[in-house]
N, CA, C and O atoms as a Tinker XYZ file with bonds, in Angstrom:
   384  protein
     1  N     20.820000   16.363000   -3.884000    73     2
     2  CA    20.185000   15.435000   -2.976000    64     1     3
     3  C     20.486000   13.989000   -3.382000    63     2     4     5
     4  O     20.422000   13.015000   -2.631000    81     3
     5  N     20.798000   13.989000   -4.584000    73     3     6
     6  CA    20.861000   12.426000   -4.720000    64     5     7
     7  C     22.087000   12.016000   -4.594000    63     6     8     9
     8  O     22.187000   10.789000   -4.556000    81     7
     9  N     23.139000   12.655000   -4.509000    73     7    10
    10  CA    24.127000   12.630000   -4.378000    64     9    11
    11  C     24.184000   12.206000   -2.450000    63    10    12    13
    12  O     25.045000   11.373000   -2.166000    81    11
    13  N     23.606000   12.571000   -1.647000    73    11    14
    14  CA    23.282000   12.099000   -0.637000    64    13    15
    15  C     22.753000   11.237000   -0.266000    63    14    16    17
    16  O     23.240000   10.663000    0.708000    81    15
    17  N     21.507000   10.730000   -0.856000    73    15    18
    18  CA    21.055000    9.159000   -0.796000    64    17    19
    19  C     22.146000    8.200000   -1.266000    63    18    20    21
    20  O     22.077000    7.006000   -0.973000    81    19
    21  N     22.954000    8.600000   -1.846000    73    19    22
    22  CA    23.854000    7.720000   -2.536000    64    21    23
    23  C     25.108000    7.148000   -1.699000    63    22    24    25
    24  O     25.680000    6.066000   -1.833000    81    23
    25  N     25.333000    8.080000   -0.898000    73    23    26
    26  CA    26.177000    8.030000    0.023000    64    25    27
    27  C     25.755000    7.170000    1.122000    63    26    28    29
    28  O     26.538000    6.435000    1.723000    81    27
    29  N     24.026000    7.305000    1.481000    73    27    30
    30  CA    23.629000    6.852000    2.502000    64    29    31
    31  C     22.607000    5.637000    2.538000    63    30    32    33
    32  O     22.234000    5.151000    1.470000    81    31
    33  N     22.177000    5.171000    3.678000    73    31    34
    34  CA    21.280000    4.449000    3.380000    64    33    35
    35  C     19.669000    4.588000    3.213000    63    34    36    37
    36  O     18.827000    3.692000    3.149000    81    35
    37  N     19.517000    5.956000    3.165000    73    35    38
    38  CA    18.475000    6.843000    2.725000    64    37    39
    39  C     17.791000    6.814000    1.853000    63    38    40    41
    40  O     18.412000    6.799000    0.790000    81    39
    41  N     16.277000    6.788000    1.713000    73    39    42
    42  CA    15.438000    6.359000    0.204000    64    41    43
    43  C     14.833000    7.866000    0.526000    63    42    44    45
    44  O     15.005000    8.774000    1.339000    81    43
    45  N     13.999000    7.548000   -0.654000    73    43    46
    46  CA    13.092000    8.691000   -0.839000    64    45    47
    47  C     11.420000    8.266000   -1.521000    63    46    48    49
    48  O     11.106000    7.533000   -2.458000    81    47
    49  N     10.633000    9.060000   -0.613000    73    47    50
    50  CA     9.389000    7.893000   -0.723000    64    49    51
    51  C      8.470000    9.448000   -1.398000    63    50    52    53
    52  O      8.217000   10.476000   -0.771000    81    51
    53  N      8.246000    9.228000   -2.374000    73    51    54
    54  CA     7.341000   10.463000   -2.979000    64    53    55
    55  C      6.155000   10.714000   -3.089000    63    54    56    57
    56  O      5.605000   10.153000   -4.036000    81    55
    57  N      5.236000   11.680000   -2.157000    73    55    58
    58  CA     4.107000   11.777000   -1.910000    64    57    59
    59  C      3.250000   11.292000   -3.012000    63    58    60    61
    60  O      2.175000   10.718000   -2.841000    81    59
    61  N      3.795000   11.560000   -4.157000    73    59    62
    62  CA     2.832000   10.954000   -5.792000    64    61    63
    63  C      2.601000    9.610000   -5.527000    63    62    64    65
    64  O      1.452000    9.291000   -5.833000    81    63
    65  N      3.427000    8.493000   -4.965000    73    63    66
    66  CA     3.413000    7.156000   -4.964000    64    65    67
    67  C      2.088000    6.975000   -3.792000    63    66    68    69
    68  O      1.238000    6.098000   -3.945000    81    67
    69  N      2.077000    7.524000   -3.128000    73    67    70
    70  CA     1.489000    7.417000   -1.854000    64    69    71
    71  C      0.015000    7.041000   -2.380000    63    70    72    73
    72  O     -0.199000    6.824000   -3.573000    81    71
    73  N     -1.145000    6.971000   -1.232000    73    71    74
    74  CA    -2.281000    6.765000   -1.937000    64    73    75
    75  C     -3.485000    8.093000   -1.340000    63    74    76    77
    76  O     -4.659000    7.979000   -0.989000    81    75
    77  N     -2.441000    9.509000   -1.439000    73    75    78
    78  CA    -3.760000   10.954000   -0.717000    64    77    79
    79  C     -4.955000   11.017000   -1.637000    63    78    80    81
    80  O     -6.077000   11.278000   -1.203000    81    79
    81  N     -4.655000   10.723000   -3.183000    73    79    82
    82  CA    -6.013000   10.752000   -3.822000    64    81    83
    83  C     -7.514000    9.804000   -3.243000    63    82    84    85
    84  O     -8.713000   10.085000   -3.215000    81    83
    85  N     -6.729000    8.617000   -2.842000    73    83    86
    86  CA    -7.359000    7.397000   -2.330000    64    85    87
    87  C     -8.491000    7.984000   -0.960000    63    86    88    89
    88  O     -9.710000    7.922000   -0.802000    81    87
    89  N     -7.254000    8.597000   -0.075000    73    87    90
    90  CA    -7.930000    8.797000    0.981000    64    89    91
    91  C     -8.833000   10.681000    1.234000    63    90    92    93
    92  O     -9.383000   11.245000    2.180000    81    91
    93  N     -8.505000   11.066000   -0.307000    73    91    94
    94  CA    -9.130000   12.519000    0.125000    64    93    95
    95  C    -10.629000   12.551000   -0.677000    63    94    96    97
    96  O    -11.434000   13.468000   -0.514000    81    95
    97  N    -10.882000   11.280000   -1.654000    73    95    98
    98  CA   -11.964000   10.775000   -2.395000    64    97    99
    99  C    -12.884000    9.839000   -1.634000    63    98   100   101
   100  O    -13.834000    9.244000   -2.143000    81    99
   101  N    -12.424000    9.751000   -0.080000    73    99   102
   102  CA   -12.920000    8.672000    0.365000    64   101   103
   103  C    -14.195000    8.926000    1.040000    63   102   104   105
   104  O    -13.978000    9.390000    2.159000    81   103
   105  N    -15.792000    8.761000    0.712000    73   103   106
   106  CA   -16.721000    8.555000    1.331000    64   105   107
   107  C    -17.291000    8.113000    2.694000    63   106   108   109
   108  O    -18.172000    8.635000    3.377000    81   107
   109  N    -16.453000    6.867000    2.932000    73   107   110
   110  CA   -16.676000    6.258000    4.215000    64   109   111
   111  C    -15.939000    7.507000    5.223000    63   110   112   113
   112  O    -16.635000    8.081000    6.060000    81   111
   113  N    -14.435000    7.861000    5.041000    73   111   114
   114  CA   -14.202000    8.976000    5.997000    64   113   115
   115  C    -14.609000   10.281000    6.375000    63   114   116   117
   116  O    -14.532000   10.928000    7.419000    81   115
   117  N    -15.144000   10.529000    5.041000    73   115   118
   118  CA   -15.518000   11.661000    4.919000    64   117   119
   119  C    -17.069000   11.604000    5.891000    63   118   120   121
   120  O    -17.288000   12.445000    6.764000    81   119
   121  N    -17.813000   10.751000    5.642000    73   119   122
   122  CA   -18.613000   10.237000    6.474000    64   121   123
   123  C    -19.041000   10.634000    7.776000    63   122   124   125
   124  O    -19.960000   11.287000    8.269000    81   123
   125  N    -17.229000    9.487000    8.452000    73   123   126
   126  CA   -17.204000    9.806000    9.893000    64   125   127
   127  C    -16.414000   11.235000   10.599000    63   126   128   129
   128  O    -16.477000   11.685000   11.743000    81   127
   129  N    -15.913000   11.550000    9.784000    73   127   130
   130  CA   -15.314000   13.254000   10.195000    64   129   131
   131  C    -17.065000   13.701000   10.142000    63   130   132   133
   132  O    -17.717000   13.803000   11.181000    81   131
   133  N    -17.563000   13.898000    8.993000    73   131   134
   134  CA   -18.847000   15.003000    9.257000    64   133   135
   135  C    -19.897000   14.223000   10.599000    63   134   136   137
   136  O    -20.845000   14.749000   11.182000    81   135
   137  N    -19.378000   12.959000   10.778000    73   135   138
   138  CA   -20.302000   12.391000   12.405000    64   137   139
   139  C    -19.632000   12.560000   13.928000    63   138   140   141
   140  O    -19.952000   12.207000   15.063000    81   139
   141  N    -18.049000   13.611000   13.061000    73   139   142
   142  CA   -17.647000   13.882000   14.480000    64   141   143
   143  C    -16.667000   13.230000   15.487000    63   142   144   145
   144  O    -16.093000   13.513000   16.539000    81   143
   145  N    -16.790000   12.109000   14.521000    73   143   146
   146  CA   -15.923000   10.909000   14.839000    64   145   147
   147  C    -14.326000   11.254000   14.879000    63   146   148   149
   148  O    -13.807000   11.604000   13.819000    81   147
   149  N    -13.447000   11.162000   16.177000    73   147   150
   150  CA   -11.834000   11.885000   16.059000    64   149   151
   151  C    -11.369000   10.062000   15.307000    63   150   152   153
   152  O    -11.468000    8.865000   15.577000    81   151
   153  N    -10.898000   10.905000   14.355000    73   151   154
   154  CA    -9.817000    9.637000   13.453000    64   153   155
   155  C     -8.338000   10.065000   13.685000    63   154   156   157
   156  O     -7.763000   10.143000   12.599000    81   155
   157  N     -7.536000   10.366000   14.728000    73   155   158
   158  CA    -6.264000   10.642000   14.823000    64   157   159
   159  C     -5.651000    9.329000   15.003000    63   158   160   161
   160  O     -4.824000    8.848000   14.228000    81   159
   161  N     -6.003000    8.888000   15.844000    73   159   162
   162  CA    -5.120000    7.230000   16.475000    64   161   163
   163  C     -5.715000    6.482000   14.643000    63   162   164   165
   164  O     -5.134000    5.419000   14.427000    81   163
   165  N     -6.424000    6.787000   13.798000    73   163   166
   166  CA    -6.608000    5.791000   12.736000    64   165   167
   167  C     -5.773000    6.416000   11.732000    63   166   168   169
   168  O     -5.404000    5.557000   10.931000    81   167
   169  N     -5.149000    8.025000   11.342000    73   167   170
   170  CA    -4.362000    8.542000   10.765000    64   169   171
   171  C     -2.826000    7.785000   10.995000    63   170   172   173
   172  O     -2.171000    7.076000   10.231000    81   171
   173  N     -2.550000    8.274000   12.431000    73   171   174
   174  CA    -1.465000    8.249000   12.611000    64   173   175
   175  C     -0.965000    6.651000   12.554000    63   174   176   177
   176  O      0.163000    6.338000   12.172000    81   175
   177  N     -1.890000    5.773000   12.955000    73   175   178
   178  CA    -1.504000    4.012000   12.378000    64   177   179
   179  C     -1.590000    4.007000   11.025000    63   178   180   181
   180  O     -0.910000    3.056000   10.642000    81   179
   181  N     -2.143000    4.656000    9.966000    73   179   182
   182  CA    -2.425000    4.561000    8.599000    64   181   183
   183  C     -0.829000    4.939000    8.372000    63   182   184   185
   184  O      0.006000    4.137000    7.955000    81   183
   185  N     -0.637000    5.954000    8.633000    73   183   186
   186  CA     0.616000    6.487000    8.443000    64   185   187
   187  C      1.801000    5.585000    8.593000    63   186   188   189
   188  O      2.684000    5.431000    7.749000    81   187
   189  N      1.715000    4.969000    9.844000    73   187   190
   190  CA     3.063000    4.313000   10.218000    64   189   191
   191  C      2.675000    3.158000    9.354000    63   190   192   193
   192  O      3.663000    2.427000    9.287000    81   191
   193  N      1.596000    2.618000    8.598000    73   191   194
   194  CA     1.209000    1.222000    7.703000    64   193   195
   195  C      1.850000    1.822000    6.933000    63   194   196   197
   196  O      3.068000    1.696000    7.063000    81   195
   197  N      1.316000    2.771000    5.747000    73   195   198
   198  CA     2.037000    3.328000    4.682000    64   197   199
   199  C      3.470000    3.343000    4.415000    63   198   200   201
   200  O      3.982000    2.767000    3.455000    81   199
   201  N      4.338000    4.268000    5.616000    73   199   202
   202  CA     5.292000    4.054000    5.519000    64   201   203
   203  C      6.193000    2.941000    5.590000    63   202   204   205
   204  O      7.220000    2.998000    4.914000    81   203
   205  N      5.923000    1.746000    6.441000    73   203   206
   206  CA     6.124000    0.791000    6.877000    64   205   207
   207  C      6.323000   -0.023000    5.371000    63   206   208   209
   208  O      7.409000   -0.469000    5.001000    81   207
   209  N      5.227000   -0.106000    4.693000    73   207   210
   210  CA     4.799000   -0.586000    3.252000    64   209   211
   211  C      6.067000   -0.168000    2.274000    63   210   212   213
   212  O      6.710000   -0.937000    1.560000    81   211
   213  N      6.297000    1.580000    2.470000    73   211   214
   214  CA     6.954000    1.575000    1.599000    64   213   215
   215  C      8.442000    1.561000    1.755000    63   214   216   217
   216  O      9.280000    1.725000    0.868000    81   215
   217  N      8.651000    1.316000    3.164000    73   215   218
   218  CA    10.184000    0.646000    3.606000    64   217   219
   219  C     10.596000   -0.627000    3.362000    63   218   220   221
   220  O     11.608000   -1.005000    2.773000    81   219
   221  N      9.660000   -1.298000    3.902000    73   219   222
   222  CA     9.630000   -2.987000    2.950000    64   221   223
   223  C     10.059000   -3.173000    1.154000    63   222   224   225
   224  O     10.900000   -3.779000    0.490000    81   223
   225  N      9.020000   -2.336000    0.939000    73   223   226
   226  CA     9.309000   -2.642000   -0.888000    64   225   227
   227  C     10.530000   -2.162000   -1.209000    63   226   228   229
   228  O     11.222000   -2.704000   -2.070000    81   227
   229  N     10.987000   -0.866000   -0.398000    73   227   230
   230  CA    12.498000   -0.721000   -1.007000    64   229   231
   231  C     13.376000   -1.857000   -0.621000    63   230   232   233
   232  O     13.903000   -2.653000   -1.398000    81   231
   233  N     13.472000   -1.834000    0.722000    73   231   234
   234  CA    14.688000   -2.879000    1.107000    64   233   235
   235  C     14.814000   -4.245000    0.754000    63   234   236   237
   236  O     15.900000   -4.825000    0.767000    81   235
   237  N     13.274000   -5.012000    0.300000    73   235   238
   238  CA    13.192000   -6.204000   -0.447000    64   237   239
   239  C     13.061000   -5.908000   -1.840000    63   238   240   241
   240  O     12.587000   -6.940000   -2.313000    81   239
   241  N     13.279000   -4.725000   -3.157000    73   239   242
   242  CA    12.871000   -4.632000   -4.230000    64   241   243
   243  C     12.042000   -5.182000   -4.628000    63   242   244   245
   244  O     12.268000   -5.823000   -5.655000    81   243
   245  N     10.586000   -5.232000   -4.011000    73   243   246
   246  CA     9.413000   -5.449000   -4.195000    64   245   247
   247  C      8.561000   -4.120000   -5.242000    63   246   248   249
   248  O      7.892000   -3.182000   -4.809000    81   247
   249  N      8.918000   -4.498000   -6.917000    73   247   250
   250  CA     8.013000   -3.630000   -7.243000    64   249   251
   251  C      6.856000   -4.322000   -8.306000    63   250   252   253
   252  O      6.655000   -3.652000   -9.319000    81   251
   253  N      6.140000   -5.492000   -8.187000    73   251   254
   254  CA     5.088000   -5.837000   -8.975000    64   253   255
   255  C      4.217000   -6.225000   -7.861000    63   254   256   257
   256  O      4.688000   -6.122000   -6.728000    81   255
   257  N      2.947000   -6.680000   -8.017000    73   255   258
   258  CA     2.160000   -7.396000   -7.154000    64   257   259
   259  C      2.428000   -8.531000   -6.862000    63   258   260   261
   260  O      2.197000   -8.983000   -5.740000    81   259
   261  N      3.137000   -9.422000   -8.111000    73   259   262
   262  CA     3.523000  -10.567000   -7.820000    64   261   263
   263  C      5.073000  -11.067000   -6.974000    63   262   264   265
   264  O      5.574000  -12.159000   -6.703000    81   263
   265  N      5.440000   -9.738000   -6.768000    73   263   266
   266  CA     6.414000  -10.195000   -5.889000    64   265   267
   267  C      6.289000   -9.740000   -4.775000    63   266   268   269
   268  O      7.271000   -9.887000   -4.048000    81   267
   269  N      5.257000   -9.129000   -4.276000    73   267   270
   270  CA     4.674000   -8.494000   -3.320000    64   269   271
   271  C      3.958000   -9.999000   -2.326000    63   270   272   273
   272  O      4.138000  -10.403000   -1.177000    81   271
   273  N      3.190000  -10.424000   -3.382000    73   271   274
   274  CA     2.617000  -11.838000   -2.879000    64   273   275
   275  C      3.497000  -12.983000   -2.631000    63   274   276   277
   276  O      3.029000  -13.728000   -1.770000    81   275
   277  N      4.669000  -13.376000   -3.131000    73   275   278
   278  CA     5.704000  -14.090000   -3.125000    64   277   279
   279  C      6.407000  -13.987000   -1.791000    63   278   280   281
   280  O      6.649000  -14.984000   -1.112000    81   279
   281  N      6.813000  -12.434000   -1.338000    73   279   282
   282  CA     7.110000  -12.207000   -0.122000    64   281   283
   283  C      6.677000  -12.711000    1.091000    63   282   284   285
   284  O      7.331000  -13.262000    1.976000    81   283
   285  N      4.957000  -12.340000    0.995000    73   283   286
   286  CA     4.015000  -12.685000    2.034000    64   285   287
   287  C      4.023000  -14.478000    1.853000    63   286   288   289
   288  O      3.470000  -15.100000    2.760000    81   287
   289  N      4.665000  -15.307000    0.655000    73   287   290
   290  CA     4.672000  -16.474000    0.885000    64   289   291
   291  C      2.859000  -16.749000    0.194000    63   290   292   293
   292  O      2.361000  -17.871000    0.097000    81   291
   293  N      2.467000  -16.037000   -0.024000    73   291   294
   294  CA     1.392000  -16.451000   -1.530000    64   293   295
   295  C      1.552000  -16.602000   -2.479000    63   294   296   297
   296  O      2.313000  -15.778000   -2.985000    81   295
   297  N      1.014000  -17.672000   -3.391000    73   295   298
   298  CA     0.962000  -17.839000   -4.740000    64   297   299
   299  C     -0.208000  -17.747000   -5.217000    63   298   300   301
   300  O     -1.231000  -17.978000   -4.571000    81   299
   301  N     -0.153000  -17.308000   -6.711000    73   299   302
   302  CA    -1.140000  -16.723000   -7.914000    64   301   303
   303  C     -2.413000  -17.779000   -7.555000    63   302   304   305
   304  O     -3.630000  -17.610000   -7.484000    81   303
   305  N     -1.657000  -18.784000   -7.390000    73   303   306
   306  CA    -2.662000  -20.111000   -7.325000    64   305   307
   307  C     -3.505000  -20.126000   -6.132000    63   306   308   309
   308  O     -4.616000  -20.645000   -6.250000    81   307
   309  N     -3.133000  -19.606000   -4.922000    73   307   310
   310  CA    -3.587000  -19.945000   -3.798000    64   309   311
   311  C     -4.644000  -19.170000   -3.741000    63   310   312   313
   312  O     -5.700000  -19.681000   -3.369000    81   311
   313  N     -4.614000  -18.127000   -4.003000    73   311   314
   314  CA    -5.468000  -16.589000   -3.913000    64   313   315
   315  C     -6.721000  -17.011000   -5.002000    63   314   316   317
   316  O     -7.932000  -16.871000   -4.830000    81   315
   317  N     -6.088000  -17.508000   -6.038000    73   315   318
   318  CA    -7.492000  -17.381000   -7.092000    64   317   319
   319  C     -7.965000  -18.702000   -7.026000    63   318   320   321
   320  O     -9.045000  -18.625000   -7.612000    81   319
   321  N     -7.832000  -19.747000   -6.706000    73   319   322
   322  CA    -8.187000  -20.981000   -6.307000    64   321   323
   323  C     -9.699000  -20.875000   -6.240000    63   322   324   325
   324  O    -10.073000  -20.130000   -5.334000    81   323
   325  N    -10.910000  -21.563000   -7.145000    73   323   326
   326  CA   -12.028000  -21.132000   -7.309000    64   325   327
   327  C    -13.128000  -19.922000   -7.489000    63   326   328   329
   328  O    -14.295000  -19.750000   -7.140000    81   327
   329  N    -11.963000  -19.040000   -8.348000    73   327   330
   330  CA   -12.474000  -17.543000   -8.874000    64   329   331
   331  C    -12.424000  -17.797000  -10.092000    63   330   332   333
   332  O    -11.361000  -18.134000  -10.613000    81   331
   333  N    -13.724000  -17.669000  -10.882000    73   331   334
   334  CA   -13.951000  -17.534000  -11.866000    64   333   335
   335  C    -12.410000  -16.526000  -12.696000    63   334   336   337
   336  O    -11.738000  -15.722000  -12.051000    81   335
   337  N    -12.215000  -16.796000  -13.899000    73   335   338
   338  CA   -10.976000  -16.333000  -14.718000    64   337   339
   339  C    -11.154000  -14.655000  -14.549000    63   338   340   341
   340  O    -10.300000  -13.841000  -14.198000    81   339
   341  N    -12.679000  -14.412000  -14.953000    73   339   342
   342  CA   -12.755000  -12.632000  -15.099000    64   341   343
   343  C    -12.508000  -12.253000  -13.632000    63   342   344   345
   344  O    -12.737000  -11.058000  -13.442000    81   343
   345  N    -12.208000  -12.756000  -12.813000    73   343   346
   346  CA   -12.101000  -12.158000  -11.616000    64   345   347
   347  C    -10.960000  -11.867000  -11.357000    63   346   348   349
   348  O    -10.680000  -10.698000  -11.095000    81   347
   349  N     -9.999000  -12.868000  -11.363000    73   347   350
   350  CA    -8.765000  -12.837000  -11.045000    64   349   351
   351  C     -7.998000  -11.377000  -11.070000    63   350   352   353
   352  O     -7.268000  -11.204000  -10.095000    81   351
   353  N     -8.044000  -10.250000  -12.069000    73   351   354
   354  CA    -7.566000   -9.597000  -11.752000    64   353   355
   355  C     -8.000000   -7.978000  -10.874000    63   354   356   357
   356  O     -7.274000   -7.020000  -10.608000    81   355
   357  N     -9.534000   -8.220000  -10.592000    73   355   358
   358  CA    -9.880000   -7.804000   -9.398000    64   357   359
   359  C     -9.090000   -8.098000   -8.231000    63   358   360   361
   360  O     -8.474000   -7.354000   -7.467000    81   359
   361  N     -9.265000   -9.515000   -8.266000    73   359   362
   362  CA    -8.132000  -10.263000   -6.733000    64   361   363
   363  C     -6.989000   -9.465000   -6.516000    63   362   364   365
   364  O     -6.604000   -8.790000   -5.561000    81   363
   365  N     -6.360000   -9.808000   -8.091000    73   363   366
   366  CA    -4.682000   -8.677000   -7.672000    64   365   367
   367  C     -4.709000   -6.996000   -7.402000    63   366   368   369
   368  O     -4.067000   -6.387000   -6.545000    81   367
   369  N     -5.330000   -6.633000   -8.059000    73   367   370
   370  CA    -6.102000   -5.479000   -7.349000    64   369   371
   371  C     -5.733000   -4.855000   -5.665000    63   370   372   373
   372  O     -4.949000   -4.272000   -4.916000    81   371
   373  N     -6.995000   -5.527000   -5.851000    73   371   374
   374  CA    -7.118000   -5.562000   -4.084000    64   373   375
   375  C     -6.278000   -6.311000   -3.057000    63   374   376   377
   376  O     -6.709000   -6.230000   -1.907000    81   375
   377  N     -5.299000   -6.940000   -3.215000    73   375   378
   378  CA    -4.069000   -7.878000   -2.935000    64   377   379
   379  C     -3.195000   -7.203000   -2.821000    63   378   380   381
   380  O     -2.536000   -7.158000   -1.782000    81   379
   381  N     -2.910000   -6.369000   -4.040000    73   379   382
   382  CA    -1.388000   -5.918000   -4.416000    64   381   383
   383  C     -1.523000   -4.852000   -3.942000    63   382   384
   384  O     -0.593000   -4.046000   -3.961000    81   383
């Protein structure tokens, strides 16, 4: 197989990278499934985000947070701009 990506312009995006732990631990969904609530149109956009996400980072070699933010045209500075120091890396966190 790799011998085929190699040839092509083909990546390979590996369910491990993905975030299913994220969303099979998740309370709030779990939530609205047991209220009955159809989440298909919110799957299937999650999906095309995800993937979308991880087509970007290949084709721009986006692999830290900070070049993730650089992309979007943010700086370290802009984001933490009156956050206490212990915070800051909550911010990237939830950013990156």
């Amino acid at each position: 197989m790799k011998e085929l990506i190699n040839k092509t312009d083909a990546i390979v995006i590996s369910p491990e990278t993905l975030s299913f732990n994220y969303l099979a631990n998740s309370t709030i969904l779990q939530f609205f499934l047991e209220a009955g609530v159809k989440l298909d149109l919110f799957f299937k956009l999650l999906w095309r985000h995800v993937f979308t996400v991880e087509l970007l980072r290949n084709r721009y070699n986006l692999k830290t947070q900070r070049e993730n933010l650089k992309f979007f045209g943010f700086d370290q500075v802009d984001i933490c701009a009156g956050y206490p120091q212990g915070t800051r890396d909550q911010i990237f966190i939830a950013v990156g």
